[in-house]
C-alpha positions as CSV (number, residue, x, y, z in Angstrom):
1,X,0.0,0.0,0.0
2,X,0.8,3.7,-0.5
3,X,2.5,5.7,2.2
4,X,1.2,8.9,0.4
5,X,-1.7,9.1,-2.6
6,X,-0.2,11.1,-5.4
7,X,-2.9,11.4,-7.4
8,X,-4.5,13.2,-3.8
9,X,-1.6,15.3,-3.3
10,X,-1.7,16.7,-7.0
11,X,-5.1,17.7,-6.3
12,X,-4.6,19.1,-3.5
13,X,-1.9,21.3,-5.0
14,X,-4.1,21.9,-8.1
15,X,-6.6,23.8,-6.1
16,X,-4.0,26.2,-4.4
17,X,-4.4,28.9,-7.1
18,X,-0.5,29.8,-6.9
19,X,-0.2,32.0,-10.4
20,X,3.2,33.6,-10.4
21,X,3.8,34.9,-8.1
22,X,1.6,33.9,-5.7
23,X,1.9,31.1,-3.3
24,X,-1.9,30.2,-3.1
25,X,-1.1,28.1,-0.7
26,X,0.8,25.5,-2.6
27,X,3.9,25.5,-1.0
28,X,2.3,25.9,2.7
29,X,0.6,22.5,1.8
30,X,3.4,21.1,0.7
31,X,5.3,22.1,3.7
32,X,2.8,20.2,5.7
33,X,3.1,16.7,4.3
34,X,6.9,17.0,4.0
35,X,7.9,18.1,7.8
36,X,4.6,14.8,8.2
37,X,7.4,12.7,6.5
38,X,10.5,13.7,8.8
39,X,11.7,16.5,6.8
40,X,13.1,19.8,8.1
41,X,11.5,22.5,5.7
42,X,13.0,26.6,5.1
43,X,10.3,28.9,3.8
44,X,12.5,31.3,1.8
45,X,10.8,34.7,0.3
46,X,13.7,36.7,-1.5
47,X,13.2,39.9,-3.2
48,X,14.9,41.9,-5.8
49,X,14.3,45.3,-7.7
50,X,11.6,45.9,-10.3
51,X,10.3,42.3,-9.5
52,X,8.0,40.5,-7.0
53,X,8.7,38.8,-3.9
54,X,8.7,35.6,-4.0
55,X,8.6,32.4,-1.7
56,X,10.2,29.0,-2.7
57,X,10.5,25.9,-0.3
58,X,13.9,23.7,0.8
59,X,13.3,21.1,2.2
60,X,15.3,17.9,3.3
61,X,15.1,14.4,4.9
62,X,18.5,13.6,6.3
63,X,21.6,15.1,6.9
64,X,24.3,12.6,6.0
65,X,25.9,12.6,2.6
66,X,24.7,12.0,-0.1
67,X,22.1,14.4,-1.0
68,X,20.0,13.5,-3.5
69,X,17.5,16.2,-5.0
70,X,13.8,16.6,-6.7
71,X,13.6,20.0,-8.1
72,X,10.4,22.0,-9.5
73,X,8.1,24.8,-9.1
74,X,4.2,24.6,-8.1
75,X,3.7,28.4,-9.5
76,X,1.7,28.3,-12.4
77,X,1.1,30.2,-15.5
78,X,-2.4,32.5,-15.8
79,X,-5.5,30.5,-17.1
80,X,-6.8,32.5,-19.8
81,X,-10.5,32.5,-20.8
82,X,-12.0,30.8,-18.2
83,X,-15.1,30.0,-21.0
84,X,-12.0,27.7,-22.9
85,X,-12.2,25.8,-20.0
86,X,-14.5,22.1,-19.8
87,X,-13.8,22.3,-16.0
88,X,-12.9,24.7,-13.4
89,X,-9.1,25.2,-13.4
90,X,-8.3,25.0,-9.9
91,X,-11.2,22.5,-8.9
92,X,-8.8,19.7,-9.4
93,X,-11.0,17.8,-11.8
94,X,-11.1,14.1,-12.6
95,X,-12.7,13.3,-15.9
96,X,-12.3,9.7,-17.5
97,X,-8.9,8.4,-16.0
98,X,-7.6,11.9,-16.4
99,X,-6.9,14.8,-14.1
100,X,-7.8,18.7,-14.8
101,X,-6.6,21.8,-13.9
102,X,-4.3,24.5,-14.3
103,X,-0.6,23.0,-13.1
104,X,-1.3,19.7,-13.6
105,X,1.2,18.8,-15.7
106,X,3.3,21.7,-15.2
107,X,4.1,20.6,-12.9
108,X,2.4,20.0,-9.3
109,X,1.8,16.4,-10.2
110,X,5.4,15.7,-10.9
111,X,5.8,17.7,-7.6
112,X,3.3,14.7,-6.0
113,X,5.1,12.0,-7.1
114,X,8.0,13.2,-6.0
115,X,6.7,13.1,-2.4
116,X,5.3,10.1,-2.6
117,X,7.9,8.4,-3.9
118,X,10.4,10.0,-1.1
119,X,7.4,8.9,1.4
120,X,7.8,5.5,-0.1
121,X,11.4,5.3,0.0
122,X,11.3,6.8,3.6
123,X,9.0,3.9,5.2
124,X,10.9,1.5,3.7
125,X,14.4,2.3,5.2
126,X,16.0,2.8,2.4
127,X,17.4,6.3,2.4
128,X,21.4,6.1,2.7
129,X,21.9,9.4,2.7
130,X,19.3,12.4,2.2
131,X,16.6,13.3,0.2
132,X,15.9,16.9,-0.6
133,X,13.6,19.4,-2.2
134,X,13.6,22.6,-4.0
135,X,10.7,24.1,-5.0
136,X,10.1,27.6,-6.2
137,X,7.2,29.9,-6.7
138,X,9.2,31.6,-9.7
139,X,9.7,29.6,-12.7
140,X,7.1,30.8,-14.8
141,X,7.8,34.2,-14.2
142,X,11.0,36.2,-14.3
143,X,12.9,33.7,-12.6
144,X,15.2,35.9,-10.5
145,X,13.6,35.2,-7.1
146,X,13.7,31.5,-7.3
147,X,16.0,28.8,-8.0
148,X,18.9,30.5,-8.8
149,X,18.5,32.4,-5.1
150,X,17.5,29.1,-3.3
151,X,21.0,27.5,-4.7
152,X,22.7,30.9,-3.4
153,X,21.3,30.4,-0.2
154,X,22.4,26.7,0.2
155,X,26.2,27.9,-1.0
156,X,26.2,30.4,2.2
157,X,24.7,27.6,4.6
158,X,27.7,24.8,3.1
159,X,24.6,22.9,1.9
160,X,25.2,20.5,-1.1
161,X,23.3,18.6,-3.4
162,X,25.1,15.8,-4.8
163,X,22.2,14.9,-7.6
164,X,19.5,16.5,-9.1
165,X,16.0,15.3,-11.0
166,X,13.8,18.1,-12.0
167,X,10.3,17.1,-12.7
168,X,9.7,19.2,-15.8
169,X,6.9,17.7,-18.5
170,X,9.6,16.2,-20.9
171,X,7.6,13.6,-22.8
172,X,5.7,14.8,-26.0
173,X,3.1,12.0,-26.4
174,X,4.0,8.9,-24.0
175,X,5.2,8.9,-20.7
176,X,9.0,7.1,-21.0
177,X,9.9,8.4,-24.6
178,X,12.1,11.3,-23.5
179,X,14.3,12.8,-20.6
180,X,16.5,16.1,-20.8
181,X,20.0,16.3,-20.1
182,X,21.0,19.7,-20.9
183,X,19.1,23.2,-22.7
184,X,19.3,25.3,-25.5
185,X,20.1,28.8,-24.0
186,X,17.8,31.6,-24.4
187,X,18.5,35.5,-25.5
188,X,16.2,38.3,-26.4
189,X,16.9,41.3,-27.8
190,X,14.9,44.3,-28.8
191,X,16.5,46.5,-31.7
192,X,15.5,50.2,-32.1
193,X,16.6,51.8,-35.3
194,X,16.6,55.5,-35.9
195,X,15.9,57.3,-38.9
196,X,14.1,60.8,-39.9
197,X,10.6,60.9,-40.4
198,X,9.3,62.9,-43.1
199,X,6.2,63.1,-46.2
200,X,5.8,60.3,-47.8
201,X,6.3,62.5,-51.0
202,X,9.8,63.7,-50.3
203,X,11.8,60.8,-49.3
204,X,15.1,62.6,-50.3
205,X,14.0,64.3,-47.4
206,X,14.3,61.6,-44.8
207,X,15.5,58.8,-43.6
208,X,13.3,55.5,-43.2
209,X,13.6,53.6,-40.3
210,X,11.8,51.0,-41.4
211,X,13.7,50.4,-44.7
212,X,16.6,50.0,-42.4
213,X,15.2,47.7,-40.0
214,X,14.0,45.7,-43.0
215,X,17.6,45.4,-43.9
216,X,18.9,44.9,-40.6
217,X,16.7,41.9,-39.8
218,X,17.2,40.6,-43.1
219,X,21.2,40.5,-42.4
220,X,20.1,39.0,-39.5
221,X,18.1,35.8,-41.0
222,X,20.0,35.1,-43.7
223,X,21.9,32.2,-42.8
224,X,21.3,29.4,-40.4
225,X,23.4,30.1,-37.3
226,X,24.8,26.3,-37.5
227,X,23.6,22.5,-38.6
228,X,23.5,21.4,-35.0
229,X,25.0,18.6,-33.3
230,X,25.1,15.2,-31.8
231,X,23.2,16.7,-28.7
232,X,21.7,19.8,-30.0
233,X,19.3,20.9,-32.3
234,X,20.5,23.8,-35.1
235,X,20.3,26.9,-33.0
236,X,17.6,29.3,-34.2
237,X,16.7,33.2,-34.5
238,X,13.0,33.7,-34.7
239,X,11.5,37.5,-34.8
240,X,8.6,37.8,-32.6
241,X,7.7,41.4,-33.1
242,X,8.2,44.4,-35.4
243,X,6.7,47.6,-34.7
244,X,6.6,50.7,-36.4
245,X,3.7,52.4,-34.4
246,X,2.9,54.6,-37.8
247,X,-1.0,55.7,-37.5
248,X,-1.3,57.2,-40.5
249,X,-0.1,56.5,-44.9
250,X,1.8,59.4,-45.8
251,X,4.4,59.8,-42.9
252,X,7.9,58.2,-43.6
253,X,8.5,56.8,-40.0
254,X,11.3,58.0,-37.8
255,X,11.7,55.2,-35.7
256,X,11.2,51.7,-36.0
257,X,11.7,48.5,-33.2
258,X,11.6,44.8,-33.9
259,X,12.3,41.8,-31.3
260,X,13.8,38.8,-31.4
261,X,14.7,35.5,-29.4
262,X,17.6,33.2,-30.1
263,X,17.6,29.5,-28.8
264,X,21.2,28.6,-29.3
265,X,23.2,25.4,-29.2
266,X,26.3,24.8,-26.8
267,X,28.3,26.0,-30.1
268,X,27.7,29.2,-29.2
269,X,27.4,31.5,-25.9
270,X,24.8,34.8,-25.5
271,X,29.0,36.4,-25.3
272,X,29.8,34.8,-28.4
273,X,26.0,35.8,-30.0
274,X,25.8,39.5,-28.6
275,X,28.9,40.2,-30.8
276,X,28.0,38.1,-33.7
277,X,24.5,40.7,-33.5
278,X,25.9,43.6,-32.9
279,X,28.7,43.3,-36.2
280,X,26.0,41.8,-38.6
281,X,23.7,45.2,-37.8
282,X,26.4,47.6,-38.1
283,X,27.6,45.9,-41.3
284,X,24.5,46.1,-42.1
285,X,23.5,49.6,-40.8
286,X,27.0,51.3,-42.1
287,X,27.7,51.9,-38.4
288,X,26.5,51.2,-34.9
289,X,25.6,55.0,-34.5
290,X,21.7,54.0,-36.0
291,X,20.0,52.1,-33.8
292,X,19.8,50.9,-30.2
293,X,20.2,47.4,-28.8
294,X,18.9,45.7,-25.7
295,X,20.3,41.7,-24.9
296,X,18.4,40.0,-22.2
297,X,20.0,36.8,-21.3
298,X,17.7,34.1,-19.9
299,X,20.3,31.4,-19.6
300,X,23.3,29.6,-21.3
301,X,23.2,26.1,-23.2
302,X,24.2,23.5,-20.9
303,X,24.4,19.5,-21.6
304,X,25.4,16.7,-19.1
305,X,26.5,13.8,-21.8
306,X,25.0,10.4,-20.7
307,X,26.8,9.6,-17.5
308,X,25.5,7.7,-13.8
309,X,22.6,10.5,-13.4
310,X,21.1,9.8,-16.8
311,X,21.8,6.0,-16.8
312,X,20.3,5.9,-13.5
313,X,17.2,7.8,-14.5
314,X,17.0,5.7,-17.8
315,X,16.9,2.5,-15.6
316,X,14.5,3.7,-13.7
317,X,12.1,4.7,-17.0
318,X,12.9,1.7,-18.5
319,X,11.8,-0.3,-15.4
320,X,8.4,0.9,-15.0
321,X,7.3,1.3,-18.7
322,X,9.1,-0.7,-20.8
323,X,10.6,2.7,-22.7
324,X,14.2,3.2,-23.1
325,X,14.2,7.3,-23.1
326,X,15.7,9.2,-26.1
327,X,18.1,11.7,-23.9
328,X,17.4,15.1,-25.6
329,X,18.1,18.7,-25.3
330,X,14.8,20.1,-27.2
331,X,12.3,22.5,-25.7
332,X,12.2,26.0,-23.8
333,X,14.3,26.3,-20.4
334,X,13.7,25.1,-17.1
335,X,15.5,26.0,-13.7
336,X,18.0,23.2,-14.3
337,X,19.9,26.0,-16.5
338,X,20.4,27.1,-12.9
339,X,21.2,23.8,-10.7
340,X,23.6,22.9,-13.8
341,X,26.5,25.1,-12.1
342,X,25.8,23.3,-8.6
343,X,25.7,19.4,-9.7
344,X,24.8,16.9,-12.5
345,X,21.1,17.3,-13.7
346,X,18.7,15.8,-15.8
347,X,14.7,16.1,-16.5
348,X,12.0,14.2,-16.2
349,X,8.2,14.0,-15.7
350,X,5.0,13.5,-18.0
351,X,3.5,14.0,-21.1
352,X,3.5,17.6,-22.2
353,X,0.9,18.2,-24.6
354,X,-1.7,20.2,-22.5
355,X,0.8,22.5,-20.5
356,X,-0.2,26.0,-20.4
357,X,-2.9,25.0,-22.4
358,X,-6.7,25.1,-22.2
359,X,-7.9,22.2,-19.9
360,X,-4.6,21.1,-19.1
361,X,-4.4,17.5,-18.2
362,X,-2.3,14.2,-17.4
363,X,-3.2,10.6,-16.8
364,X,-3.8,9.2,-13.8
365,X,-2.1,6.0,-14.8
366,X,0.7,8.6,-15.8
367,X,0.9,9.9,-12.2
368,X,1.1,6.9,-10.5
369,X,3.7,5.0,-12.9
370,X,5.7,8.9,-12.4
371,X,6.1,8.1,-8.9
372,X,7.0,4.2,-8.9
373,X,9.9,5.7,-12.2
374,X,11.2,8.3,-8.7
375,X,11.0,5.4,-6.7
376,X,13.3,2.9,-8.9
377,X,15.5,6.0,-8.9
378,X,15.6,6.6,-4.9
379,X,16.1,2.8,-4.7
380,X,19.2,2.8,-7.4
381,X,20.6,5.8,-6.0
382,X,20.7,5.1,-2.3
383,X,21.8,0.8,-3.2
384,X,25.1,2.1,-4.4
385,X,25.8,3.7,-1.4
């Protein structure tokens, strides 16, 4: 039998309404059924300009080495229309061997079977070592008050994590079919190019902007940035906005801004990128007098090649549903981009078709094979010690 229901305890996270950044009373809940399990929880609410406070959760069972940890968020992105919705997002729903709501599989269920499976591991003595968690409230949002603060915090303490699973939704249509072991890094950049506005009639008389950033961008998207890799996907520039802001048909515009994000390979760096940018507009431009460029760096490319952490997770996949994982570095980024500086990491958790999508869902059977696949791990982890 069950120490701890998982299917019950993603329900019960479900309907804690915790949309970045608010708790909602996710993390307080989950507080409770941890320090129930023998773990010794810190509530930590860090704050930093221009961004909201926000709390996250460490928590661990154990103090001896080594220190094995689950990693994830239970802050969720908004809802949208709640007339898209079948069910009410935060009633915690269960339709048809399926469970609803907003989080569900990204990622409070992955969050539940990871306590279950520590609960399970815990009752049966098996724990050589420690378990611990780290949970933030900020992954969907700005990601400045979370993770990367939490690992800070454990640094000034002397606290280590030897190994790391975060529970993102890395399967695209099966659960066992994929795991992470690194990311593509992420940049975005907003380009503001000047020119002289002016009649439409006299262009000898101006200076268009937009002409420019037309050229500019094109410089920009020319060539493919590389083929890719063994482990990596080609990295890719995609424009996501341009904007002239021109109300009216006979103005030349003065000014003109377009956006764009780059998901890059670990044969580059945002270093390596941001000059690579900033010589392709000014060859472009005739100078870097003529426009304006902002570089936001979400995170580097990272990749752990197949070693003990990703063999071990395989194992474990492999074990419960007959899958051996493809080991991939696809999709957005995760907090691991974070824990990657602290320890070896890899991803794993359930099917990701629905996240942050209208009646989000995931499989009960999915749940509760998640938590016996965290199991096998806990019991291959702490049997070598």
């Amino acid at each position: 039998m069950d120490v701890l229901d998982a299917v019950e305890l993603a329900r019960d996270l479900i309907r804690c309404p915790s949309v970045t950044p608010a708790e909602g009373g996710a993390l307080g809940h989950l507080q409770t059924v941890l320090e129930g399990l023998g773990f010794v929880c810190h509530r930590l609410r860090f704050s930093d300009a221009d961004t909201p406070d926000v709390d996250n959760l460490y928590a661990r069972y154990g103090s001896a080495e080594p220190n094995f940890c689950f990693a994830g968020h239970t802050d969720v992105v908004p809802t949208g229309p709640l007339d898209g919705w079948s069910v009410d997002p935060f009633a915690a729903e269960i339709r048809d061997g399926f469970l609803y709501g907003r989080g569900a599989v990204d990622m409070k269920s992955a969050i539940a079977a990871f306590t279950a499976a520590a609960a399970s591991a815990i009752a049966d003595g098996i724990v050589r070592g420690s378990i611990s968690f780290l949970i933030t409230g900020d992954e969907e949002g700005p990601s400045i008050n979370g993770t990367k603060k939490v690992l800070g915090w454990l640094g000034e303490k002397g606290e280590r994590i030897d190994h790391c699973v975060v529970g993102e939704p890395t399967n695209p249509s099966r659960l066992g079919e994929m795991m992470k072991i690194g990311r593509r890094g992420s940049m975005n950049s907003i380009l503001t190019v000047k020119g002289k506005q002016g009649h439409v009639a006299y262009p000898h008389l101006a200076d268009n902007a937009a002409h420019l950033l037309v050229r500019m961008m094109h410089a920009l998207t020319r060539e493919p940035l590389d083929a890719g890799n063994a482990h990596f996907q080609p990295s890719s520039l995609q424009i996501t906005s341009i904007d002239i802001g021109n109300p009216t048909e006979n103005v030349i515009p003065g000014s003109a801004e377009a956006r764009f994000n780059i998901r890059f390979n670990d044969m580059h760096s945002s270093d390596s990128l941001g000059r690579w940018i900033r010589k392709t507009l000014d060859d472009a431009a005739g100078g870097p007098g003529r426009y304006d460029l902002k570089i936001r760096v979400s995170g580097e490319s990272f990749i752990f090649p197949p070693g003990d952490l990703s063999a071990l997770l395989s194992a474990g996949i492999e074990q419960v549903t007959g899958c051996k994982p493809e080991l991939s570095t696809t999709g957005g980024t995760s907090d691991a981009r974070f824990i990657k500086d602290h320890c070896p990491v890899a991803e794993f958790g359930l099917v990701g078709e629905t996240m942050h999508k209208l009646d989000e869902r995931c499989s009960l059977d999915d749940i509760r094979a998640l938590t016996e696949i965290y199991r096998a791990v806990l019991s291959r982890y702490f049997a070598k010690r």
